[in-house]
LOLUM-522672 format. One record per atom (N, C-alpha, C): residue in one letter; x, y, z. Coordinates in steps of 0.05 Angstrom, whole numbers, plus 5000, padded with zeros to 4 digits. Layout:
// LOLUM-522672
AXYZ
...
//
This chain:
// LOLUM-522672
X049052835872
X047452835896
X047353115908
X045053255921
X044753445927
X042553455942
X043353535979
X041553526001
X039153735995
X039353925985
X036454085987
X034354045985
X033053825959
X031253705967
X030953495997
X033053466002
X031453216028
X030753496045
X032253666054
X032053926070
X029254026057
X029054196041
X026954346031
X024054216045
X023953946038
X021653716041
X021353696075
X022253666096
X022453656113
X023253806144
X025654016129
X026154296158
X024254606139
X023754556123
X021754816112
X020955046140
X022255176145
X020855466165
X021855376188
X023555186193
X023755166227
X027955126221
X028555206245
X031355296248
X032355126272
X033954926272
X034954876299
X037854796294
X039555046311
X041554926303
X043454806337
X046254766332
X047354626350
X050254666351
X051454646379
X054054676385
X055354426402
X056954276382
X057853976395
X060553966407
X062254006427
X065354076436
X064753796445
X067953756440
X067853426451
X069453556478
X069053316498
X069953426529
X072653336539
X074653426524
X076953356518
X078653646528
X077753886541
X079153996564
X076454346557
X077754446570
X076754736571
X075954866541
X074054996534
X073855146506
X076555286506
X077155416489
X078955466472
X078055806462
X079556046457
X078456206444
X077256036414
X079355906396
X077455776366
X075655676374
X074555576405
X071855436412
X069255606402
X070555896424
X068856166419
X067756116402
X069856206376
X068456316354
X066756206341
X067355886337
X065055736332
X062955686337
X062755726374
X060055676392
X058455876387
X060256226379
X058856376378
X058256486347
X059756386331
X057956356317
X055056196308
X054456036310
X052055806310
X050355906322
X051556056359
X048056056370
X047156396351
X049756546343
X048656796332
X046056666310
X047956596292
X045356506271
X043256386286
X043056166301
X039956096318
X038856346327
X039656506342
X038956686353
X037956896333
X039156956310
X038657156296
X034757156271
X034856786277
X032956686257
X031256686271
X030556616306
X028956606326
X029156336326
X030956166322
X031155876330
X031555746345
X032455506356
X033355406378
X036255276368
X037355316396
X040155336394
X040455016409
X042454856407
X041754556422
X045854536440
X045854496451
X047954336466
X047954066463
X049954046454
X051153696460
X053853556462
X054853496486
X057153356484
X058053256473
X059953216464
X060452916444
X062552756449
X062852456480
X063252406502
X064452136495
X064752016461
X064951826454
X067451596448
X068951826467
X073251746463
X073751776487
X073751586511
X074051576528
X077151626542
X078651516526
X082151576534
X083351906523
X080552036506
X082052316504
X080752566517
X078452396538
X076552596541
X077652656577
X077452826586
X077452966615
X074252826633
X074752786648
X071752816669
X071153106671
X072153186681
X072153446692
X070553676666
X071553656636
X070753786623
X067253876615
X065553696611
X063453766616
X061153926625
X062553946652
X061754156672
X063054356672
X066454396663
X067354686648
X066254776628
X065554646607
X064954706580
X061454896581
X059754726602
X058054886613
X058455146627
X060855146655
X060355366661
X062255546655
X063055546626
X064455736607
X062555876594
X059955686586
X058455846562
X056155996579
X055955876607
X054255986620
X055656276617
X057856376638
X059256546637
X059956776620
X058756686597
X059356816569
X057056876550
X054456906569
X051356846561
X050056676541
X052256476533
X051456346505
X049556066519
X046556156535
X045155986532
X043855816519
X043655556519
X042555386508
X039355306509
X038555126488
X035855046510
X035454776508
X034054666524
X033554406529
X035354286548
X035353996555
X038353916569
X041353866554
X043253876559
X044553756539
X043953406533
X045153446508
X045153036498
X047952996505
X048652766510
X050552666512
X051852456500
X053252376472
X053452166456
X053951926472
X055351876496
X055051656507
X052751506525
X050951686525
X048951486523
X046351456501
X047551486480
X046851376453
X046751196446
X049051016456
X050650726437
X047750586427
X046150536435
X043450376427
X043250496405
X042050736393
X041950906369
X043450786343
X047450866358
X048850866338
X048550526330
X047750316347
X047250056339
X045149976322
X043150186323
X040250076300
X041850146277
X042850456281
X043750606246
X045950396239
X047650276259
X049750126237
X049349856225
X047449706243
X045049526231
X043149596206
X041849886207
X040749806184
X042549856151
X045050006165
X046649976140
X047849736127
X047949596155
X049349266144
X046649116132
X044349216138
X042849086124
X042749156096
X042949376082
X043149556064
X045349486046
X047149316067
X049949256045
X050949426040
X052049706065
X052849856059
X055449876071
X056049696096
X057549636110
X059749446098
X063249496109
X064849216106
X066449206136
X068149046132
X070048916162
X072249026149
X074249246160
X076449186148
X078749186171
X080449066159
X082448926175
X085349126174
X083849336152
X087749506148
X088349656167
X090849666174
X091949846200
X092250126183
X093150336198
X091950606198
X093850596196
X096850576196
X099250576189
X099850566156
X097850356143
X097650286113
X096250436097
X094050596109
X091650596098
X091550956088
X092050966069
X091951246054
X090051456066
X090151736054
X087851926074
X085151736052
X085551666026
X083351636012
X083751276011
X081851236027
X081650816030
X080750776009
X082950555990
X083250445965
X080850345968
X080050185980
X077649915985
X078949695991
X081049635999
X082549305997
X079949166008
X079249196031
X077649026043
X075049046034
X073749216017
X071249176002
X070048935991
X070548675984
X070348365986
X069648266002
X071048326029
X070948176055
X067048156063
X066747876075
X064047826080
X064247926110
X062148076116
X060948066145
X061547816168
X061847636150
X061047416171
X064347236178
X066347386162
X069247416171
X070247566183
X068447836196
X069448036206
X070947896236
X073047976245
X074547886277
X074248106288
X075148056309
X074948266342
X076648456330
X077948486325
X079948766322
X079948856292
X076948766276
X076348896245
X074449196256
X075949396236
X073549606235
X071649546222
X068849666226
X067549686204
X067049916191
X067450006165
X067650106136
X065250126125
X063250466120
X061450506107
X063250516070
X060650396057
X061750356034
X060750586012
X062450776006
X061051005989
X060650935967
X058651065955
X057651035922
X060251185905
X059451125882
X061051245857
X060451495838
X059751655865
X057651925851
X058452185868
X058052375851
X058752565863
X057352765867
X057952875894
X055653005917
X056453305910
X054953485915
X054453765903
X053053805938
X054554035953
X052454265969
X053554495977
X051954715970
X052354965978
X052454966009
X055655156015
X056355216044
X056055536037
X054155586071
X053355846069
X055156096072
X057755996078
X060356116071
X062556066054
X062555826051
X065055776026
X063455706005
X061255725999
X059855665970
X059155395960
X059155355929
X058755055922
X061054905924
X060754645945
X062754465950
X062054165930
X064354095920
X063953845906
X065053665909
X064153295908
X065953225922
X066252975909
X067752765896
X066752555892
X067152345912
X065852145923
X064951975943
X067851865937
X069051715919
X069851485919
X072551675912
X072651845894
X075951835895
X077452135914
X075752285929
X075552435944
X074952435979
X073952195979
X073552176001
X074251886010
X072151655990
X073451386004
X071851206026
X071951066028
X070150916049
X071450976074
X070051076091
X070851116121
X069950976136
X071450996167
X070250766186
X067650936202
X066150776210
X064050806223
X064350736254
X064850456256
X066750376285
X067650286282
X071050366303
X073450306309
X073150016313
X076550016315
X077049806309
X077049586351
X077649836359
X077349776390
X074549896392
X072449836376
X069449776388
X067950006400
X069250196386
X067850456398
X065950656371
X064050756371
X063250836349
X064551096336
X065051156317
X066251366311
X064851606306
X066251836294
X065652076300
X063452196264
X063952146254
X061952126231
X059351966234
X059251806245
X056451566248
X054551756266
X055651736291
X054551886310
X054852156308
X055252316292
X054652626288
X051252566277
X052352426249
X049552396232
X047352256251
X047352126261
X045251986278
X043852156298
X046452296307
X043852566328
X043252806317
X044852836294
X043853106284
X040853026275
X040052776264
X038152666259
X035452646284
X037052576305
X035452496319
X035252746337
X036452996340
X035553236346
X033453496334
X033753366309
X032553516282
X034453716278
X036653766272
X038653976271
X038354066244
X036954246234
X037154416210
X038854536199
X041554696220
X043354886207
X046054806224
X047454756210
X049754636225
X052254836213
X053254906228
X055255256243
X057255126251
X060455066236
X062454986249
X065155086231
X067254906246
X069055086237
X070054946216
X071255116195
X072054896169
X074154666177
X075054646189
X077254486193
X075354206190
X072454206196
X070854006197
X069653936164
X069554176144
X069454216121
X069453886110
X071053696107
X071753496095
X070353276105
X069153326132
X066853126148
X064153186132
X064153416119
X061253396105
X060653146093
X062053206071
X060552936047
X060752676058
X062352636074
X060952336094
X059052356110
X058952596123
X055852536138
X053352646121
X053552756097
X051552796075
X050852496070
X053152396062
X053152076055
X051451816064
X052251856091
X051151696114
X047851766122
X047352076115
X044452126119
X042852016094
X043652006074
X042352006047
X042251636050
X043651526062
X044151236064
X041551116084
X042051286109
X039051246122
X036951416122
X036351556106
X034951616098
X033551876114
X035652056120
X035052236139
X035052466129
X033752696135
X034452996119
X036553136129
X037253216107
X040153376107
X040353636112
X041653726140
X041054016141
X043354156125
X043554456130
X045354686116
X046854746131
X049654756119
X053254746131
X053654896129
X054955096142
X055655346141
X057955296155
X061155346144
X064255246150
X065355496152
X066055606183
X067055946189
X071055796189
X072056036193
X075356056187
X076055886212
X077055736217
X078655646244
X080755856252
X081455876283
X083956076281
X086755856285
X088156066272
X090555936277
X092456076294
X094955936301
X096956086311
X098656246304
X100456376307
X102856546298
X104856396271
X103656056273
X104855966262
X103355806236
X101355986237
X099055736221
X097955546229
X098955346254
X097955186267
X094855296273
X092555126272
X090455086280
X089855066323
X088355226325
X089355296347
X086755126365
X087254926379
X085754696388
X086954576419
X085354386428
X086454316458
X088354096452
X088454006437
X091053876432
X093453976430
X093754266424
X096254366418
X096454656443
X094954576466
X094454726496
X093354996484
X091754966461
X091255256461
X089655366483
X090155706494
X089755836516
X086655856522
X086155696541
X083955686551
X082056016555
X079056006541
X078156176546
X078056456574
X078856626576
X078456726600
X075256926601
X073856636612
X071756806612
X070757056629
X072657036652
X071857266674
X071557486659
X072457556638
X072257776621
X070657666595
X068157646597
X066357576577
X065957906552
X065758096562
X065558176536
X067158296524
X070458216535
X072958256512
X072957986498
X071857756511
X071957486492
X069657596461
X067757576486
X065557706461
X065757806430
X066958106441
X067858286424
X070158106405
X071358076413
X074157876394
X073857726377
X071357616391
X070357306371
X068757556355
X066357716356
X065757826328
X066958046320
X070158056321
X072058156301
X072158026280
X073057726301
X074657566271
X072357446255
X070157446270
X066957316250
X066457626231
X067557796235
X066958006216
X064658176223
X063558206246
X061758366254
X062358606271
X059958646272
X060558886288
X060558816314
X061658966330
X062858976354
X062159116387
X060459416372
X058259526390
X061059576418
X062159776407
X065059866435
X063259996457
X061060176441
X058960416463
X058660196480
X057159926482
X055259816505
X056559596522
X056559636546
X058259596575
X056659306589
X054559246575
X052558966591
X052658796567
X053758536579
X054458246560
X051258176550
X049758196561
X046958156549
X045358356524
X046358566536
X045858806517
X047258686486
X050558726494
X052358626471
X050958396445
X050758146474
X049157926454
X047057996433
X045058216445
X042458216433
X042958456408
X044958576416
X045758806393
X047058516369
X049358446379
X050658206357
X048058066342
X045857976351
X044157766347
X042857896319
X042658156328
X039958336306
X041058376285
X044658396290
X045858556268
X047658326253
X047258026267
X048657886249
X048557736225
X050757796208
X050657656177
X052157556168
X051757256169
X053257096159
X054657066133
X053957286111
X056357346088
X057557596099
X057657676126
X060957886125
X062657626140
X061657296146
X064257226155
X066257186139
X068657156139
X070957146115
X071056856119
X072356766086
X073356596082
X075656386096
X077556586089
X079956576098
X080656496133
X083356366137
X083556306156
X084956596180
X084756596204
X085256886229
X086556696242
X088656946249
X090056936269
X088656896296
X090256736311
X089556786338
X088656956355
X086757086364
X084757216373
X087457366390
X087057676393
X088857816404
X085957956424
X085757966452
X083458186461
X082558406449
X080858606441
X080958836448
X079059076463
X079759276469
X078959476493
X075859486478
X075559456507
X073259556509
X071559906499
X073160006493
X072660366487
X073860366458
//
């Protein structure tokens, strides 16, 4: 399996890409680098750049974050356009797409606790009828027995096989909430998202939401997987583990930092965050980002 044809046939000449932070506390310098990488590439193609929350885990999300997460990127010139989307008020959406999969017979109920259940789901519950599913069964997209092929515009040809690589994943929890693969694919769909800019750590979410598009029948945009940063310790540096909230008051030492570790240039001569942006925008290229995983973003001077 290989998305370029659904792509080729359908985003041909038009670019829209997108930056999804779930609102689960303040960006993060690793936020940076990811936000800014994505709108660079939009920006660099003349495309549109999209905002969207992703609001769909209620016990891990902040109220409050939303409106930080905005007036961080405001702060940091990384405008958007349009309004933002907000995955929770989607649920209707994610209900047609998981309907027409159960129509599709693509869907199961499964009943295994997450305690049992390997990173790669055997299938135990693959048998189980729909019409035995109970209140506290997930439901389980059922992958084919084939294996998916796509070029990442930084880590190269990725390969993957559905079934013994990846595995049937859940679609919605088991407490009735839709999950985070269903609803990526459903709005990247329903935004028209062409170029999708994130950090690898998300790398292994591809071939299920390749999966899930090719299932409903949606076009597949182009993945491009930049280095996550880590800590002093290798740790992955995320709001879960309190990494240090962006200080945007100083937007173009953030700036500058984030296209260190993206591998660009940096522009020390120019003193206006707008200037900066539009110099980064002209001059950026997405094969000087590295592979490899960076340390934790250290500032540096401005001169």
């Amino acid at each position: 399996m290989n998305p370029s044809p659904d792509f080729a046939r359908s985003y041909a000449g038009r670019y829209v890409g997108r930056f999804a932070p779930s609102p689960t506390g303040p960006l993060h310098q690793g936020s940076l680098v990811a936000a800014l990488a994505s709108w660079l590439d939009a920006r660099h193609h003349g495309g549109t750049w999209l905002l969207r929350i992703e609001d769909l885990d209620p016990p891990r999300e902040s109220a409050t974050a939303p409106a930080l997460i905005l007036s961080q990127l405001t702060q940091l010139g990384l405008f958007w356009d349009g309004e933002p989307l907000l995955q929770s008020h989607r649920v209707d959406a994610y209900e047609q797409a998981l309907q027409q999969l159960v129509d599709n017979d693509r869907v199961f109920a499964c009943a295994c606790s997450r305690r049992i259940t390997t990173p790669v789901y055997g299938g135990a519950c693959r048998q189980r009828r729909l019409s035995d599913t109970k209140s506290q069964d997930a439901m389980r997209f059922e992958v084919p027995d084939t294996t998916l092929r796509f070029t990442d515009q930084v880590l190269g040809q990725q390969e993957w096989n559905l079934q013994e690589d990846v595995g049937d994943f859940v679609i919605k929890r088991r407490d009735g909430l839709f999950a985070y693969q269903l609803a990526v694919t459903v709005d990247d769909a329903f935004q028209q998202v062409t170029h999708v800019v994130r950090g690898s750590d998300l790398l292994d979410s591809t071939p299920r939401q390749i999966s899930l598009a090719h299932a409903l029948q949606y076009p597949v945009p182009l993945y491009a997987h930049i280095p996550v940063l880590v800590d002093d310790t290798g740790k992955k540096l995320s709001k879960s583990e309190q990494a240090t909230q962006i200080p945007s008051a100083e937007p173009l030492r953030c700036i500058r930092a984030a296209l260190k570790h993206l591998g660009q240039a940096q522009f020390p001569q120019i003193t206006d965050l707008h200037a900066l942006l539009a110099a980064a925008t002209q001059a950026w290229r997405m094969d000087r980002v590295p592979r490899l995983l960076s340390r934790g973003i250290q500032p540096i001077d401005a001169d």
